[in-house]
DRENDO-1510 file (C-alpha; in Angstrom, 1 decimal, always signed):
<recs>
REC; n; res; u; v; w
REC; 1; UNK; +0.0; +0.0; +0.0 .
REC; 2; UNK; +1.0; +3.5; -0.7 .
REC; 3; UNK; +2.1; +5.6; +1.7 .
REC; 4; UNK; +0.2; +8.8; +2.9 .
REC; 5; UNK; +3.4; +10.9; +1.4 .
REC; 6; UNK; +3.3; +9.7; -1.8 .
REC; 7; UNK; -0.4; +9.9; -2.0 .
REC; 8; UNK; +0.0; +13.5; -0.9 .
REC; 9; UNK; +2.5; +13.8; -3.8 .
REC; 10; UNK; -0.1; +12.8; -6.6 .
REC; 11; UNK; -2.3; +14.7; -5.1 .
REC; 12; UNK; -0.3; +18.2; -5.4 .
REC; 13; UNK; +0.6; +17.4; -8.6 .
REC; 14; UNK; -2.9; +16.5; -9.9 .
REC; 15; UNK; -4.0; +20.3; -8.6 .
REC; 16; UNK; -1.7; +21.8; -10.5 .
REC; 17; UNK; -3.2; +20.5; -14.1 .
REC; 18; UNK; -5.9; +21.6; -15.9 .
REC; 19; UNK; -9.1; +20.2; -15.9 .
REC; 20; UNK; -9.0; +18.1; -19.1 .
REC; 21; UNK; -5.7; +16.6; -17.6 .
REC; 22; UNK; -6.9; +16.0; -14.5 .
REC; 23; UNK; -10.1; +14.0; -15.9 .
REC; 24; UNK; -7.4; +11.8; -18.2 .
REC; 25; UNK; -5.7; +11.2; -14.8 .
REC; 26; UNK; -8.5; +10.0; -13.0 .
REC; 27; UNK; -9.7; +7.7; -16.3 .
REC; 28; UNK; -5.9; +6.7; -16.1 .
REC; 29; UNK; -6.1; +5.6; -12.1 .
REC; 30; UNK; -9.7; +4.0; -12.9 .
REC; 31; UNK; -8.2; +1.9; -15.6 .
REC; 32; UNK; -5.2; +0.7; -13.4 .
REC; 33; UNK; -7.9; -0.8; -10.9 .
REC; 34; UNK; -10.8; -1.8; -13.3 .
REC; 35; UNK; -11.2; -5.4; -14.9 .
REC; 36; UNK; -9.9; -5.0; -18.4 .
REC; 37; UNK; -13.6; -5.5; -21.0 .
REC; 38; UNK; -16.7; -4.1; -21.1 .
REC; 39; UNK; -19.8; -6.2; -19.8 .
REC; 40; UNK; -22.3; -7.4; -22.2 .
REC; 41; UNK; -24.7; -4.4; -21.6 .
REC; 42; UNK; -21.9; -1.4; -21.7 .
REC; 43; UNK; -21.2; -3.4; -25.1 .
REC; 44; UNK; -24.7; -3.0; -26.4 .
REC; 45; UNK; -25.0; +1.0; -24.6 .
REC; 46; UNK; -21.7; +1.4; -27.2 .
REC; 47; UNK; -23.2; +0.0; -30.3 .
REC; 48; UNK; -26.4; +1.9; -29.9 .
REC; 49; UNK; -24.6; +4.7; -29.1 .
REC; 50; UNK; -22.1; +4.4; -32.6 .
REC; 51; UNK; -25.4; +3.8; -34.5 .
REC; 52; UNK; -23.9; +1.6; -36.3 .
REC; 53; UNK; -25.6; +1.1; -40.3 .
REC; 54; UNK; -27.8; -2.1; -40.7 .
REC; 55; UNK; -24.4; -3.6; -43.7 .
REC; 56; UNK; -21.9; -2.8; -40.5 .
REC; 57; UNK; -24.4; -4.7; -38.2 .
REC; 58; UNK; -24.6; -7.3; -40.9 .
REC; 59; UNK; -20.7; -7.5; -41.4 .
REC; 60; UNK; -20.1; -7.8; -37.7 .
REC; 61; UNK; -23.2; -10.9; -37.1 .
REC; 62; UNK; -21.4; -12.4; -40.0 .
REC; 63; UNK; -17.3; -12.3; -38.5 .
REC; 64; UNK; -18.5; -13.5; -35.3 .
REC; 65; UNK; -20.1; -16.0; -36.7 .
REC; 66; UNK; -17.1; -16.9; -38.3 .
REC; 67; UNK; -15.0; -16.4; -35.6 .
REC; 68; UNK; -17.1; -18.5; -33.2 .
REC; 69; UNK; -18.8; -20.7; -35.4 .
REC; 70; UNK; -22.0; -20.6; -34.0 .
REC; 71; UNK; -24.3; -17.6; -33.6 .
REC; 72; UNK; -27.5; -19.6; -33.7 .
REC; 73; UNK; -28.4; -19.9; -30.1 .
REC; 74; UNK; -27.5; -16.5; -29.0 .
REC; 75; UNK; -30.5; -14.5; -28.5 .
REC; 76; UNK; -32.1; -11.8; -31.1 .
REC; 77; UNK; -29.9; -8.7; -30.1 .
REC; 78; UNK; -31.3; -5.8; -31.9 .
REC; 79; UNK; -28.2; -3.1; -32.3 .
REC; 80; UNK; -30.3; -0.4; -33.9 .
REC; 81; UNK; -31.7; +1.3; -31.2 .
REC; 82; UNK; -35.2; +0.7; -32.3 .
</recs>
């Protein structure tokens, strides 16, 4: 564990950056200590979110499918928002 002088270090040097490079710290520190991935529903937030076109939403059923071999007996996921 850290101790309280070095956190006190970060900490006055985090004060002295802007905003912006303060918020790139902090997504930096959250990174270190978060799982690496995205669970299934921050995945499906993201691709609504892109709005990804129906041929990209085709192309991308079609390489998993591919890439896994089997798509059939995942559920109906529908990407488009709608």
């Amino acid at each position: 564990m850290m101790d309280s002088m070095s956190v006190r270090q970060i900490v006055d040097a985090v004060q002295d950056m802007d905003l912006g490079t303060q918020r790139k710290v902090l997504d930096f520190a959250r990174g270190l200590v978060k799982p690496k991935g995205m669970t299934g529903a921050e995945l499906m937030r993201l691709a609504v979110e892109l709005n990804f076109d129906s041929q990209s939403l085709d192309e991308m059923q079609q390489a998993i499918a591919e890439a896994f071999e089997r798509i059939d007996d995942l559920p109906e996921i529908n990407l488009d928002g709608e």
